[in-house]
N, C-alpha and C positions, 0 to 999 in steps of 0.2 A: 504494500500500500504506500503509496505515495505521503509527502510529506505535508502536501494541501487538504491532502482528503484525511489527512488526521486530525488535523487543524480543525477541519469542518466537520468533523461528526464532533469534536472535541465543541466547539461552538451550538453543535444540535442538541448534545446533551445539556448544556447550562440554560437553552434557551428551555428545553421542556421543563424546568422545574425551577419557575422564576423568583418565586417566593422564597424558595432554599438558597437561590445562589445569594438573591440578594441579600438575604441578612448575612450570607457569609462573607461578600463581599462587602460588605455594610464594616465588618469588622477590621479589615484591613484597613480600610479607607480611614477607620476613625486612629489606628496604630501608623498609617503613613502624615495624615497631619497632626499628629503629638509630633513625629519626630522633624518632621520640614519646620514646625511651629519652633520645636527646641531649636533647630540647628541656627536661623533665621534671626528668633530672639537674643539669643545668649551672643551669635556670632555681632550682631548690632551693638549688644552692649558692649562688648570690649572693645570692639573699636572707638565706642562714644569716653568710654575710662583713657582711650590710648591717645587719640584726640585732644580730650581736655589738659592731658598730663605734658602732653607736647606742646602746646599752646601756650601754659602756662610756664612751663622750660622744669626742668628736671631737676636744676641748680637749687633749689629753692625747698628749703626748713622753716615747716610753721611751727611756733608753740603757741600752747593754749592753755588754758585752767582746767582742771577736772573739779568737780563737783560743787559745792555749795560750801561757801568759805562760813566760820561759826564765828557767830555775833562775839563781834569784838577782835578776831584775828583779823592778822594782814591781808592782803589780798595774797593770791597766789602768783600770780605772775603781775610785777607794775613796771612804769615808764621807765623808771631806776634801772632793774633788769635789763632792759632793755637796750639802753645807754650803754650798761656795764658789758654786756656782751659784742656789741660793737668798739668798746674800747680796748678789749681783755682779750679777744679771740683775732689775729692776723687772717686768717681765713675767710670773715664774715666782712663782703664786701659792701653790702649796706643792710639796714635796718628800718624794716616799714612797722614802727607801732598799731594797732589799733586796736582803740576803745569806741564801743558800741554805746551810745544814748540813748533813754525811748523820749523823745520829745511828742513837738506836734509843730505844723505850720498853718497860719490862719489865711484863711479862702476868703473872696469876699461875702461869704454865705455860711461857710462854718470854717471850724479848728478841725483840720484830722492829725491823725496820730503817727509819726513818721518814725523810722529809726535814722536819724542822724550818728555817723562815721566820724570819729573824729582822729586825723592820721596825718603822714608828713607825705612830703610831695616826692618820696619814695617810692610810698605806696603806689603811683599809677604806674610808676617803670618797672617794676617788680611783680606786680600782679598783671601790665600788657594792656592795658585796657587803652584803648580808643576815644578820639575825640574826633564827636559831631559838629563841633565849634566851641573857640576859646581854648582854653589851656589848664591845668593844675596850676594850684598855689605854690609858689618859692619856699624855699629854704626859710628866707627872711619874713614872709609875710606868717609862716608858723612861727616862727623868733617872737615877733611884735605881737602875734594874736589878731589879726587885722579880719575884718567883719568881711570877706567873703566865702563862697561854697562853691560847689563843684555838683550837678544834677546828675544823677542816671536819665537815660531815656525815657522812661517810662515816668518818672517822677517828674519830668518836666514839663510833660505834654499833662500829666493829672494837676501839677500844682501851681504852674504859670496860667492862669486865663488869655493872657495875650498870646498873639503867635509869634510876638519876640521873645525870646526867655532869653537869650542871650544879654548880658549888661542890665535885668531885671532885676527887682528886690523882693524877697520872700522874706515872709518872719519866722524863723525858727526857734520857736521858744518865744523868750522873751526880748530877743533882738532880731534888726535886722540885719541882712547879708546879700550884699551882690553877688547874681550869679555871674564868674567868669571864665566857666565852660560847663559843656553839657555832652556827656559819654556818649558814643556809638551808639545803636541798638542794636547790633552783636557784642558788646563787650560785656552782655549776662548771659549769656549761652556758655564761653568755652572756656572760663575762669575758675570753676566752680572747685576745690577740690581741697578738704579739709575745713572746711571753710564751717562755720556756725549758723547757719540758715540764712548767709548773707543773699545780697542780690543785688549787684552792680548798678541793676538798672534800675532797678525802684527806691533806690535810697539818695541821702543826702550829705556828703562830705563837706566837715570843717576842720580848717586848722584845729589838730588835735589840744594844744595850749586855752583855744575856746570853750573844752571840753570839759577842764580841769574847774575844780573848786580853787580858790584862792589859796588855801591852807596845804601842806604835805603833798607839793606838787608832785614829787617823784616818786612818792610813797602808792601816787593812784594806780588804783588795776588796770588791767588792759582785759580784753578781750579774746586777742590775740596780737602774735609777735612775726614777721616774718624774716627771715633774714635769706641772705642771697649767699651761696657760698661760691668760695672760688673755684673755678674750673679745673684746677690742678687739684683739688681732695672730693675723695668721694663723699656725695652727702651724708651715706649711709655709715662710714667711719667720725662724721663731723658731728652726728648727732649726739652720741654718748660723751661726746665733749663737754657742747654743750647743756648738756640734762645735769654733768660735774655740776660745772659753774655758777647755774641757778640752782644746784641742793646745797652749794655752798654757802649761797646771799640769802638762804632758805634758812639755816643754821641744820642743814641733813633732811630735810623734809621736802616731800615731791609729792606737789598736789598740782603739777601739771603733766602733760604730754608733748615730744616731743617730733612732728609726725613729717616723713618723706615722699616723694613721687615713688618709691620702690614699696616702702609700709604699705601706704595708702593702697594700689595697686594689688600686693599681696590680701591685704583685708577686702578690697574690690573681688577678689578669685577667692577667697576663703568663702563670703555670705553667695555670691553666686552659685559657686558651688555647690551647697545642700542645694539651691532651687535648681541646678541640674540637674542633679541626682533623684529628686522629685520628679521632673519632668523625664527623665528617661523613662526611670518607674513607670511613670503613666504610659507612652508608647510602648515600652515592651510589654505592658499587661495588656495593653488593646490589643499589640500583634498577636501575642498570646491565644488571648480570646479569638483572634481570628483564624489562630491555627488550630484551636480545638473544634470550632464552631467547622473548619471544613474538613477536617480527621471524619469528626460524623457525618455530616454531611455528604464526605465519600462513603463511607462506607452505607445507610441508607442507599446511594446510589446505587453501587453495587448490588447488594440488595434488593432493590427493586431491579434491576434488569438481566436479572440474574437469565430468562431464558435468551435475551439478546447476546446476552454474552457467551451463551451454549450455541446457538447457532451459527455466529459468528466466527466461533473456533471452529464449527464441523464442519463450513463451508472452505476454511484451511487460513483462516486466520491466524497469525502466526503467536505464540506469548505477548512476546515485543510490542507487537502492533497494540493489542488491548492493554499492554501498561501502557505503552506510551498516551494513550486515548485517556483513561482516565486521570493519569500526570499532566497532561494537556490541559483536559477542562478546571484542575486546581490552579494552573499558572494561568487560566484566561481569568479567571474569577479571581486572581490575587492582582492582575495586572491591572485589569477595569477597574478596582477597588483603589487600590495605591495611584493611580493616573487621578480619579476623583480627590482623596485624599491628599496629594503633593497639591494640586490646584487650590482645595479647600486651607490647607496649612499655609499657602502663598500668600491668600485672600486676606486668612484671618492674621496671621503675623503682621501683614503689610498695613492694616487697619489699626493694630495695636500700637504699630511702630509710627504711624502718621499721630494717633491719639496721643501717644508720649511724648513725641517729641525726638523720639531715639532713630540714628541709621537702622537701615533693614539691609540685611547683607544674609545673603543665602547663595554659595555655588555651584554650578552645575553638579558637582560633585558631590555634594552631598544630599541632590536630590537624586543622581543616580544611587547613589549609595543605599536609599530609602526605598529607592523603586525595588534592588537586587535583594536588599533583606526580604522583601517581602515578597518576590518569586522561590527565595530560598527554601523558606518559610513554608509557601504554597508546596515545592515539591517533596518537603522532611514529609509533612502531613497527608500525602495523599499515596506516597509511597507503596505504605505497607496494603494499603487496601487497595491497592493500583495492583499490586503483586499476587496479593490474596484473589483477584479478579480474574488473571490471567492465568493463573494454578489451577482455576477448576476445570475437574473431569466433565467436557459436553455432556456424556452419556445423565452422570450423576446429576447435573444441576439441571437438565431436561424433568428429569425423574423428580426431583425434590421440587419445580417450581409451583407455584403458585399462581 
């Protein structure tokens, strides 16, 4: 027998028993879009982790506070620190402080509640951020304390009513401040990374010295500290330096963190990982179910054609032929399933990834890779009853039908 004419009884058989193949196919379909969904999702996030960490350059160690400082201690990480790690460590070729304020700015209709940044003109070279117009404040103008600020995107088109914001005045708190510049609207997309639930683009940067109470200037907390290290040391060696240096100014006590592009990264692959592991779980248990669901499914088949299959043989069909026929109709039923499913996992990943926000990255490769497990699959399970099919005595299975 030819190799069409296998194909097509192979095809005749799934078409007469529509209802069986389809839930058996049903089940493929739902173990080939878990894994297009997995491969898709997860392959998007890392690139978006790999992305952000490039963008924001690799050189660069933040610290931060951990936990809830007890009424009446120091802060954990302050300006001080700050300073001193810039002066004490040759490596650290600048230093972006920042402390987080929750103010408000008044509308001419209400007061909303803003978080005002208060940082040095470090901070925008260090963190990369973009400008839409105007510039970051000086060296000098954080020295003096001088009333102006710096807008996110997003904060300037909500907290400017006019459509200049540029050289505008907003009240922050209880002063006013010129705005003169105003961030990109990408430059809160690709920044983001260790970061305290900041957001480039909807906040409002002042000279950090505006920030400060009059009293124990150096004493005040920060937020966070960034420091930029030199390109001749590895961050990854620079950090336990500095974690020293502040448990020193600490008097041995470390109630902050001290976090890298490699940390960070690692802990990116650590928390993704259980949700890979999940998601595998889930497509292999769909395949799964789709390879028991067509185990029986064969065998039923067989079963019911039990005298086609007697006739077939005595008319001098060979073993061969009748495994290969019912191996056939399990890999057309795994193929139309997984083809549905690779589509359906395309759709819905590509939906999730538009809804996030996140790259969608899925390659040919790994949708063939999803098609092949799921022929493999089809042929482990129809095998034996593909075998057991082609074993029977015509005579006997004439005799025993039904």
């Amino acid at each position: 027998m030819k190799a069409g004419d296998l194909v097509h009884d192979a095809a005749r058989g799934v078409r007469l028993h529509r209802v069986r193949s389809g839930i058996t196919a049903a089940g493929f379909a739902a173990g080939a879009a878990a894994a297009v969904a997995l491969f898709a999702i997860t392959g998007g996030a890392r690139a978006e982790i790999l992305r952000r960490l490039a963008a924001l350059g690799i050189e660069l160690v933040a610290v931060r506070p951990v936990g809830e400082a007890a009424p009446g201690a120091p802060p954990a990480l302050t300006f001080g620190d700050a300073e001193s790690l810039s002066r004490s460590l040759r490596f650290v070729r600048a230093v972006a402080p920042v402390r987080a304020v929750e103010s408000s700015i008044l509308l001419p209709t209400e007061r909303v509640s803003v978080r005002a940044i208060g940082t040095t003109s470090e901070f925008f070279t260090l963190r990369r951020l973009r400008f839409q117009r105007g510039r970051a404040f000086g060296a000098d103008e954080v020295a003096r304390g001088d009333a102006v600020c710096v807008l996110g995107a997003e904060a300037a088109r909500r907290f400017v009513a006019s459509g200049e914001v540029y050289g505008s005045l907003v009240k922050v708190g209880g002063n006013w401040y010129r705005v003169i510049g105003v961030l990109a609207a990408e430059s809160s997309g690709a920044t983001q990374w260790a970061g305290e639930g900041t957001n480039p683009g909807r906040e409002v940067y002042l000279p950090i010295t505006n920030t400060f109470a009059a009293d124990a200037f150096r004493r005040q907390g920060l937020a966070e500290a960034w420091l930029a290290i030199d390109s001749s040391v590895d961050p990854e060696a620079a950090a336990p330096i500095v974690e020293r240096v502040l448990e020193n100014r600490h008097e041995g006590t470390q109630r902050f963190e001290v976090t890298t592009a490699a940390r960070l990264l690692s802990e990116h692959r650590a928390t993704r990982g259980l949700l890979n592991r999940l998601l595998f779980l889930v497509s292999l248990a769909a395949f799964a179910l789709g390879g028991v669901g067509m185990t029986t499914a064969s065998w039923q088949n067989v079963r019911s054609r039990t005298r086609e299959i007697a006739i077939r043989r005595a008319v001098g069909a060979r073993q061969s032929e009748v495994l290969a026929q019912f191996v056939l109709e399990g890999v057309v039923l795994a193929a139309g399933g997984a083809a549905v499913g690779i589509a359906a996992g395309i759709a819905g990943s590509g939906v999730a990834s538009w809804m996030s926000d996140w790259p969608w990255m899925l390659s040919p490769l790994e949708a063939a890779l999803t098609f092949a497990l799921a022929l493999a699959l089809a042929i482990v399970s129809t095998l034996y009853p593909a075998a057991y099919a082609a074993a029977l005595d015509p005579i006997v299975a004439l005799r025993f039908d039904r």
